[in-house]
Each structure stands twice: as C-alpha cells, then as structure tokens.
C-alpha positions in Angstrom: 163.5 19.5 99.5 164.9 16.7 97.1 168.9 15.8 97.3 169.0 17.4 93.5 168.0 20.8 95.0 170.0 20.3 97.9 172.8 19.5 95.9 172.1 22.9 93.5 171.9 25.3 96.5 175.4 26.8 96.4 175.5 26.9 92.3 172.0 28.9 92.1 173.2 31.1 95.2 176.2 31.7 92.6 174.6 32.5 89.7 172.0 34.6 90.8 174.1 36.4 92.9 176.6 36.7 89.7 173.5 38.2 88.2 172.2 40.0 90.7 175.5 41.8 90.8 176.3 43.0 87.3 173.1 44.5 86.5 173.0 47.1 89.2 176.4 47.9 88.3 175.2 48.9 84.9 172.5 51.0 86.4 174.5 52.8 88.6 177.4 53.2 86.4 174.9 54.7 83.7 174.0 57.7 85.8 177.5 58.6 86.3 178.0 58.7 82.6 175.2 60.4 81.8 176.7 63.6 82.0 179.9 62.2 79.4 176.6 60.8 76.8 175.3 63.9 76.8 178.3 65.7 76.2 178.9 63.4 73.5 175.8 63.5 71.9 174.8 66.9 72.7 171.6 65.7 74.1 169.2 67.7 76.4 168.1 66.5 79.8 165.1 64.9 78.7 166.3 62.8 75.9 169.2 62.1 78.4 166.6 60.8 80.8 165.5 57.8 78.5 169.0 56.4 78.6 167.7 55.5 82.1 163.8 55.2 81.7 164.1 53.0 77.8 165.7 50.2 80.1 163.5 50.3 83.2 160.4 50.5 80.7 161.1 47.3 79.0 162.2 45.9 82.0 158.6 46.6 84.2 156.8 45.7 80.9 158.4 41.8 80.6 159.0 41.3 84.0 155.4 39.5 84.8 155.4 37.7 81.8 158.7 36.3 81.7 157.8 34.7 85.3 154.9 33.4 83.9 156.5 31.5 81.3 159.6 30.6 83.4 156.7 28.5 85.6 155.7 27.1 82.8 158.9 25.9 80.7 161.3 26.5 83.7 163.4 28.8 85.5 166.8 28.1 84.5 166.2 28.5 80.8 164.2 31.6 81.2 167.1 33.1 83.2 169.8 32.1 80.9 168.2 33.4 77.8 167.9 36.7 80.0 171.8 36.5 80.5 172.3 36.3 77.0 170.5 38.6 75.7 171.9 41.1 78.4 175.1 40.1 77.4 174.2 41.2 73.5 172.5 43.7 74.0 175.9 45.5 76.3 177.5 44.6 73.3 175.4 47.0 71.0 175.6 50.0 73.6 179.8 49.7 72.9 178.7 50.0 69.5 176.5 53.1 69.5 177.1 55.5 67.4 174.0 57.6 68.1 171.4 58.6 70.9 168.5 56.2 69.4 170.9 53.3 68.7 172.1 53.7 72.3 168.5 54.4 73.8 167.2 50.5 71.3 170.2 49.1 73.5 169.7 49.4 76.6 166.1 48.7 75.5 166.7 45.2 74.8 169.1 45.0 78.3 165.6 46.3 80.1 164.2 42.8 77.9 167.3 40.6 79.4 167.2 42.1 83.0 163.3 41.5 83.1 164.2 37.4 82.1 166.7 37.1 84.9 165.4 38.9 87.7 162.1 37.3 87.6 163.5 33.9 87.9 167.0 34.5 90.1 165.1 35.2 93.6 162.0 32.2 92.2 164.8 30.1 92.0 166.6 30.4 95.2 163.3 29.9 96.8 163.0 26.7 94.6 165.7 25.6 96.1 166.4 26.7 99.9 164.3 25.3 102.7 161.9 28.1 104.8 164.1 29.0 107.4 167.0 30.0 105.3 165.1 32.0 102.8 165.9 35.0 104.4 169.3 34.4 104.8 169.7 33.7 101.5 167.5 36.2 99.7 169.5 39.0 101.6 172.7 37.8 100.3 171.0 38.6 96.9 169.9 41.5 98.2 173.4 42.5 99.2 174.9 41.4 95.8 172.4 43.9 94.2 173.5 46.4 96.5 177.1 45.7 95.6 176.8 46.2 92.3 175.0 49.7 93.1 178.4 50.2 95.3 181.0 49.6 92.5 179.0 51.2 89.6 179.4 54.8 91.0 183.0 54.3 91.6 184.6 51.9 89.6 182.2 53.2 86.5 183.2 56.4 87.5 186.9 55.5 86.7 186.5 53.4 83.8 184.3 56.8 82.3 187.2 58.7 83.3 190.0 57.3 81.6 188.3 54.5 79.2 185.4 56.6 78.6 181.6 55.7 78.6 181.5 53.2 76.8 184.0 50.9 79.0 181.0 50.5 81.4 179.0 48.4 78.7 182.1 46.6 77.6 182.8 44.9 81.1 179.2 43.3 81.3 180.6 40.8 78.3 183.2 38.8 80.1 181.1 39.0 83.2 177.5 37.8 80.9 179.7 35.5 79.4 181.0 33.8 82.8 177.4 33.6 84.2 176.3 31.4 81.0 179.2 29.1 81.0 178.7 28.4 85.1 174.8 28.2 84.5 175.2 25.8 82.1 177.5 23.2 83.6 176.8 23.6 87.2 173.4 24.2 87.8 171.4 21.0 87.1 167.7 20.2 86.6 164.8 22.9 86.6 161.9 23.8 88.0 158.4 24.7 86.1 155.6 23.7 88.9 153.2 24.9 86.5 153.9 23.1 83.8 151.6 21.8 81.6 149.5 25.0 82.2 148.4 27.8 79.1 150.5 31.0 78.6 147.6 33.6 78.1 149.2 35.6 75.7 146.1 38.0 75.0 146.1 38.9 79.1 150.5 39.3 78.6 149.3 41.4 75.5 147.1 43.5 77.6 149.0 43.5 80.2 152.3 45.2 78.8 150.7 48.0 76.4 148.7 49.2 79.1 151.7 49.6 81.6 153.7 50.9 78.9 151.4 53.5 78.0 150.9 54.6 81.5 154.3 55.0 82.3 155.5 57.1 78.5 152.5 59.1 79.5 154.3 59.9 83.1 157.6 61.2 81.0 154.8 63.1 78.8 153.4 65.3 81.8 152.5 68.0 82.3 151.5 68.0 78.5 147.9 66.9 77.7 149.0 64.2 75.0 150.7 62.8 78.6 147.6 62.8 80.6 145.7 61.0 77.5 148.5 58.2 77.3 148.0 57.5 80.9 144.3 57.5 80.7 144.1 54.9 78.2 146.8 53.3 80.1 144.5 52.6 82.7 141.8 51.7 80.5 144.0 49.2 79.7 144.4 47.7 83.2 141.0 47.8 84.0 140.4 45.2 80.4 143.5 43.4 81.7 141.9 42.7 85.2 138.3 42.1 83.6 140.0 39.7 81.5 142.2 37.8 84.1 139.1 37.5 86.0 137.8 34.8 83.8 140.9 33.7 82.6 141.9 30.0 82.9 145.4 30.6 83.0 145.6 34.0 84.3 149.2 35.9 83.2 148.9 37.7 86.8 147.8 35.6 89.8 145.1 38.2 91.4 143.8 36.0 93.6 147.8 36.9 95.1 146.3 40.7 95.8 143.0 40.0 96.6 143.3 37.1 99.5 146.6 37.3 100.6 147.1 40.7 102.3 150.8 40.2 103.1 151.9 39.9 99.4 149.5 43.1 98.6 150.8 45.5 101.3 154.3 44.2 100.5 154.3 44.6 97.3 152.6 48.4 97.6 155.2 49.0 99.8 158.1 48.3 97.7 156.4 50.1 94.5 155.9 53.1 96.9 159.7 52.9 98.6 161.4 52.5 95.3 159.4 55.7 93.7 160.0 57.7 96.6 164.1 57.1 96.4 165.7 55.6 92.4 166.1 58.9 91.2 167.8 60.6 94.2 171.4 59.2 93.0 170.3 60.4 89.8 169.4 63.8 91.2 172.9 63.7 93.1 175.2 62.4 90.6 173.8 65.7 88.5 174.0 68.0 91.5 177.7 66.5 92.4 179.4 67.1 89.0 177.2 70.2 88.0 176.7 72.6 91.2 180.0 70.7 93.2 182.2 70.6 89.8 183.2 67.0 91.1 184.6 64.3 88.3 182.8 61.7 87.9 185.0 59.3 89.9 185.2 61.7 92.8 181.0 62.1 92.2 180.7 57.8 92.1 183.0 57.9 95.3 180.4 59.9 97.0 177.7 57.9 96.0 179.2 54.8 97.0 178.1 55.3 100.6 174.2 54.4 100.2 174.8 51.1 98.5 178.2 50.1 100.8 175.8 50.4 103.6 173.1 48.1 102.2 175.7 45.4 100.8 177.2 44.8 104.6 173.6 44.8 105.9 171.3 43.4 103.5 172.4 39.4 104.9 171.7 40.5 108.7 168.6 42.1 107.9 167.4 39.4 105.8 168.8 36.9 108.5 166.7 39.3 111.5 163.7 39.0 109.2 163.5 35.4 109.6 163.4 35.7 113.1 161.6 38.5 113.6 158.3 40.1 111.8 159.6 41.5 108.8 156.9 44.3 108.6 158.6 45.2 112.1 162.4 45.5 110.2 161.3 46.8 106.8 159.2 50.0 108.3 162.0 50.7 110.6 163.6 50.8 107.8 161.5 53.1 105.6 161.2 55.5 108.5 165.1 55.9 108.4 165.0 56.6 104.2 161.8 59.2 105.1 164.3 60.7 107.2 167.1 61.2 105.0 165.2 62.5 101.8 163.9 65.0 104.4 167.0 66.2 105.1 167.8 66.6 101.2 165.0 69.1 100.8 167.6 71.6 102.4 170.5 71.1 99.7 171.9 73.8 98.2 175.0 75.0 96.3 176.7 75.7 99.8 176.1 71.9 101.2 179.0 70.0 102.9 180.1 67.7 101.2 180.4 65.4 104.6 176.9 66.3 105.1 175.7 64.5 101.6 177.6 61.1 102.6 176.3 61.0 105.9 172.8 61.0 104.1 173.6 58.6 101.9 174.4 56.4 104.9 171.1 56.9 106.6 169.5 55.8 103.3 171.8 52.8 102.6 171.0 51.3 105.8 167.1 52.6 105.6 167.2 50.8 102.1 168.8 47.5 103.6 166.6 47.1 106.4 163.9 47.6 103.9 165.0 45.4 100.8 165.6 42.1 102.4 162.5 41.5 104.7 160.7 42.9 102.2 161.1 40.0 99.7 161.1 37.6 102.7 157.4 38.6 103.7 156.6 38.5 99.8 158.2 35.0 98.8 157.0 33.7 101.7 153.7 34.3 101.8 152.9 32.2 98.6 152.6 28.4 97.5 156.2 27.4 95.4 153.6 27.0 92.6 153.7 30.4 92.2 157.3 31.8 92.7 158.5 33.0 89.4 155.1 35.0 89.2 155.8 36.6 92.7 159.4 37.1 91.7 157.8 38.8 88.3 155.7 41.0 90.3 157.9 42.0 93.0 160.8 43.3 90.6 157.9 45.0 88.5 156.7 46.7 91.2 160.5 47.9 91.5 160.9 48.8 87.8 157.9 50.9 88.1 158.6 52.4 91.3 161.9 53.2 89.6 160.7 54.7 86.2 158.0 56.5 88.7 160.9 58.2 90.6 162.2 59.3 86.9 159.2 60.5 85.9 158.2 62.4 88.8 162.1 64.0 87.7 161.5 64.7 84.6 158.3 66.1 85.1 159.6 68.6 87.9 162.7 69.4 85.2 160.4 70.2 82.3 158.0 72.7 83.9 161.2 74.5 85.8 163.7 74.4 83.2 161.9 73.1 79.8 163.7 70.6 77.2 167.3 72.3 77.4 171.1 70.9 78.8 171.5 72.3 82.1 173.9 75.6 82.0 175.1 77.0 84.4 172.6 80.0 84.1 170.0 77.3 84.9 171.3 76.3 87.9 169.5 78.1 90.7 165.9 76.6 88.6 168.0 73.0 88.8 168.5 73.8 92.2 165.1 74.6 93.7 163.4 71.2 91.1 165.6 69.4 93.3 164.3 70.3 96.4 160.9 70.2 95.4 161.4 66.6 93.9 162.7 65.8 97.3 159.4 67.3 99.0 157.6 64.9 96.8 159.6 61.9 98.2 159.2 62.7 101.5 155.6 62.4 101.1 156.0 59.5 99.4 157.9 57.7 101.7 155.4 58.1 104.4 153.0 56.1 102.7 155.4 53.4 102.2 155.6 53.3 105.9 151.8 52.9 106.3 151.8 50.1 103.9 154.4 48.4 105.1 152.3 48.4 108.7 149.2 47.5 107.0 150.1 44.4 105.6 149.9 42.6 109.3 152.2 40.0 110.7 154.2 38.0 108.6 155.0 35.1 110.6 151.6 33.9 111.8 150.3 34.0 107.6 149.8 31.0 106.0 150.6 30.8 102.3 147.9 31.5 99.8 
C-alpha cells in the first residue's frame, strides 16, 4: 500500500459509507410509500410493482459495465458521476406528476446507484490492506443496513406528515454533501486497467439480454413473458460466445470458471437476495393492509431486520477475517431459511410480537451473511480486477432483488390478476403470501448449498 492510499483510507471509508447509506434508505423508504403512490395515482399492484423493479432493472443492467469502465478511467470519477446523477434524478421523482414520469425517475437513480456501488466496495479494497478488508467492508455493509433501518421509519414519518414525495427530497442535500467531500478529500484514483479497450459490443450484449430476461420474469405466466426470457438467454449464450474471444472481455469469466470461491460466492448471494428483497415488500403490504397499521407504525416494525444487521454487519465481517467466511455466511443463511419458514404460517390473526421477532432472526441471518460474503468475493481476486468483482457482486444482488419481485408479482397476478388490493381480495392476498414464502424457503436452501460448495476461503489464492 502507498502513503497516498494510506493517507485516503478514512475519506473513502466516508464516502462510500455516505453512499452506501442513502441509497438503501431510498429503497426502503419506497416500499413504505408505495401504498400513498398508489393511492395517489390510482395505480394497480402491478404497475405499483415497477416503482421498485424500473430502478433495480437499470441498476443490474449497468452495474457490470460501469466497473468495467471505472478500471479503466478510474473509480473515483465513475462513482462521483453515479452520485450526481442519483442526486438529479431524486430531484425529478419530487417533480412527478404522473406514474411514467415517476417510474423514468427512479429509472435513471437505478443508472446512478449502478455507478456508485460498483466502485464504493472496489475502492475500499483499493485502498485497505488484506487483513482489514473485512473489517472495513462490514462497516459498509452495516451502513447499507442502516439505511434499510431508517428508510422504514423515518420514511415512514416523512410520508406521513410531508407526504411521499419528502423521501426523494432528502436524498439532495445528502447527494449533494457526498460530491462536495469526494471532491476535496479524496485524492488520486485508481484504474489498474488502464490503457485497456472498453468492449462496448460485449456491454451491448450484455445488458439487452439481462434486461429482457428479467421484463420477461414481470411478464409470466403470460407466453409473450416466457418468449422475452427465451431470447434473453439467447442473448447470454452470444454474450459468453463472444467474451470468449474477446480481448478485452466486459465480464472477466475466467473469474467463474477458475476461481471457485468467487463462483459459489457470487451464486450464493444471487440465490440469498432472491430468496428474501421482497419479504419487506410483502410485509410492508400485509402490515398497512390486513394489520391497518400507518405507515410509520408499519416502517417501525420493519425496522427490526435492518437494526439487527447494522450492529452486526462490522463483527461479522471482522469474524470473517478470522475465520472461514463460508463457515459465517451459511450459518447465516440457515438462520434467514429459518425465519421465511416461519412466515409461511402468517395470517390476518398473527401477533404482531411474533412478526418482529422474525424480522430479528432475518436481520442477524442477513448480517452474518452479507459481510463475509463480500470478504470471500473481494478477496479471492487480483486488485486488477476489483471494480469488475464489485460490478458483479451488486449485480448479482440487483437481480437477486428484481428475482424476489418477480417471483411476487408473478404469484399476485395468477391469484388476484392486475387490480389494487381491496379488501374483498384479501384472503387471495393472503394465501400468495404464503405461497411466495414456500418459494423462499426453497430458495434459501440452495443458498446454503452454495455457500458450502464454494470451499475454504482462507487457504485460496487469488486468481
């Protein structure tokens, strides 16, 4: 490590933390207002689910690209270019005045997020030596989780008395804070690849054919949906075929294919993250609709997960630098399988107690996850290729994430069709969420047996 990176540890633990923070805030603070959008837009559950699913498309569509090209012309501009156009495009959701100017909003925030998250963890590990890695990549960890923590209550009472729209307006100040401190306190930057080609036909390939598998997912069980997904994965197969013999590949496979750590890893996190996004979706519906809950009192209930990942995302990502991390993160896994099992049960009568215990069981299953998880991933690789593994990891989040949405809105279409949720619907709402839960259950068990397949950590050497 040279005295310059030394010297920019604490400023890039800052503003990646900064940024690591006030995105998840947005996401969780959307799904508490979704009820107040729809409401105000008279939309149905289905259009209501692409308030969500428009940002985490864009988002897993850039994600591997943007890392790409932040090796190439440098992390630090990559990621402040992401904070600005965050920041702008917040600034056009205050704005909306309709459900497709809202929806092209948070669009171009899924294009901002995907610019800062693949560089924020590539740079830390720029930065920090091995052995705090963990240490550090856990306190990111725990500022996403913080974020997650505040969004459900704090958007809750901004929705309540400012309305929705206050939950957009507070990502300004905070964008704008972010920039300023990037700017002026974060010196030099890091591009180990540069000098290298952008492949721009492979990026090309690369994002049409994810995006068309994952619109075809929200187009299920319709046959127009199966056909979008099918040329989808036409479109990965001519994407692989063509990063084969690619000089500068967009997407390192040679990362999949001869380092089994960052495979399994990665599969695992892809896997845990569809098996559990949409469940504070699911809840913050179930909450304000079958509970009659505000959607404060809803957000203060669905605080608990993300509380309990924020206090122990640092230790587990400390533990994991000590000790295997495929050890911690299955342990981990096993306690989410757990909870979402005990979901499958929930009906109108459910104590409310009960719920927030659950949610505790998940936020510490998610923390002991989360943290090793990117520990065994970043540090499995040569630096050369950190802003690609960064890429990869958060798009195998993203479309874990617009999986769980999908899998959703899949189980809400066939049991209740394209209409709001009334009250006459909610026995049908009702039994799609414990089937959705089933489907997570099962899920989550293959998480576990991915995690465990990927082998030691510590005894890896990096690719």
């Amino acid at each position: 490590m040279s005295t310059e990176d030394t010297a920019n540890r604490k400023p890039a633990l800052i503003v990646t933390t900064l940024g690591a923070f006030i995105i998840p805030f947005m996401g969780s603070s959307i799904n508490i207002a979704l009820p107040s959008i729809g409401r105000e837009f008279d939309m149905d559950a289905l259009m209501l689910s692409w308030v969500t699913t428009s940002y985490l498309l864009t988002a897993a569509m850039f994600l591997v690209p943007f890392g790409r090209i932040s090796d190439l012309y440098g992390r630090k501009r990559i990621f402040l270019y992401g904070v600005l156009v965050y920041t702008l495009a917040s600034f056009l959701a205050v704005l909306s005045t309709s459900p497709l100017l809202l929806i092209a909003s948070r669009l171009f925030q899924g294009i901002g997020a995907s610019m800062t998250f693949s560089t924020g963890m590539a740079i830390l590990t720029s930065v920090y030596p091995i052995g705090e890695k963990g240490k550090v990549l856990g306190i990111n960890v725990a500022a996403v989780y913080t974020g997650l923590s505040c969004g459900p209550f704090l958007g809750g009472l901004l929705i309540h008395y400012l309305g929705w729209r206050s939950i957009f307006l507070i990502n300004i100040p905070a964008g704008l804070i972010i920039l300023f401190y990037t700017f002026y306190k974060l010196k030099g930057e890091w591009a180990e690849a540069k000098g290298e080609n952008f492949n721009y036909p492979g990026s090309l390939f690369y994002s049409l054919a994810l995006l068309m598998v994952m619109v075809g997912l929200f187009q299920l069980p319709k046959p127009f949906g199966l056909l979008l997904i099918l040329i989808g994965l036409l479109g990965m197969g001519l994407f692989v075929k063509w990063e084969m013999t690619s000089k500068n590949p967009i997407f390192q496979l040679t990362l999949f294919r001869n380092n089994r750590i960052f495979a399994f890893s990665n599969l695992a996190a892809l896997i845990h993250y569809s098996a559990t996004f949409a469940v504070s979706f699911l809840l913050s519906l179930y909450l304000q609709l079958i509970k009659g809950l505000q959607p404060h009192e809803a957000g203060l209930i669905l605080v608990s997960a993300p509380v309990m990942q924020a206090i122990l995302s640092p230790f587990a990502g400390k533990l994991s630098d000590r000790i295997d991390p495929r050890k911690v993160a299955s342990g981990g896994m096993a306690m989410t399988g757990l909870g979402l099992f005990s979901f499958i049960f929930l009906n109108e009568k459910t104590p409310l107690p009960w719920i927030i215990a659950l949610l505790i069981l998940l936020g510490v299953g998610f923390a002991l996850f989360s943290s090793p998880n990117t520990n065994a991933v970043m540090g499995s690789i040569d630096k050369k290729f950190y802003g690609v593994a960064s890429g990869v990891l958060s798009t195998m989040r993203s479309i874990g994430m617009t999986f769980s949405m999908g899998v959703v809105m899949v189980s809400f279409s066939i049991s209740m069709g394209r209409t709001q949720i009334t009250p006459a619907l909610y026995p049908l709402f009702l039994k799609s969420v414990k089937g959705t839960f089933m489907l997570f259950t099962l899920l989550c068990l293959l998480a576990i047996l991915a995690s465990l397949a990927r082998g030691p950590s510590r005894s890896s050497s990096p690719t």
